[in-house]
C-alpha positions, 0 to 999 in steps of 0.5 A: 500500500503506498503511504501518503502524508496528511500534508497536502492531497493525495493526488498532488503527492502522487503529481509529484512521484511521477514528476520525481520519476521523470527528472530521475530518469525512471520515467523517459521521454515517450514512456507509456505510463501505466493505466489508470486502473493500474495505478489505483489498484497499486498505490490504492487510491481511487480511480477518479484520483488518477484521472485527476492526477493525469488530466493535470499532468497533460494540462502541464505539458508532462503527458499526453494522452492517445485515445485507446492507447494510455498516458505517454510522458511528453517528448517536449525536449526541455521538459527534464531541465523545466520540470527539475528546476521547478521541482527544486524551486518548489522544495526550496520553498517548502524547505524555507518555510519549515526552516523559518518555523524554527526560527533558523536564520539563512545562514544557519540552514545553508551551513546546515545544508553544507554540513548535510550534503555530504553525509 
């Protein structure tokens, strides 16, 4: 059963696996993504979850859909570069918001990134 957190909604989480499986590489440009039936079944969320989650992906330009055929990743040539920036801008952003809850300064967070990324 795949774990959700209670910190945003479920079908934006799964937006952003997929998008996460792109920049990794383990989604490639014209991948058939599984089907909707598939992917509840898997992940056990309901259909309409997925229809969701595909619907916005295409209204991205992430995926395309052929009708009768699936849900394919976009062969747009930029898209990995976009796609990888913009998830980073978006941790960044979240990452600065939990930073700023503790009351951690800019300078201390990036010594704590610098002493982190190594480990």
């Amino acid at each position: 059963m795949a774990k959700f957190d209670g910190q945003m909604p479920v079908y934006l989480q799964i937006i952003d696996n997929l998008k996460a499986d792109i920049v990794t590489g383990k989604l490639k440009s014209g991948d058939k993504l599984p089907s909707v039936r598939e992917l509840s079944e898997k992940l056990m969320v309901n259909p309409n979850t997925l229809q969701r989650v595909f619907m916005e992906l295409e209204r991205e330009g992430i995926v395309y859909s052929q009708r009768g055929i699936g849900n394919f990743v976009s062969e747009a040539p930029d898209l990995i570069n976009t796609l990888k920036t913009t998830q980073a801008e978006k941790y960044a952003l979240r990452f600065n918001g939990k930073m700023k809850g503790l009351g951690i300064t800019k300078s201390e967070a990036i010594s704590l990134i610098d002493k982190k990324w190594e480990e």
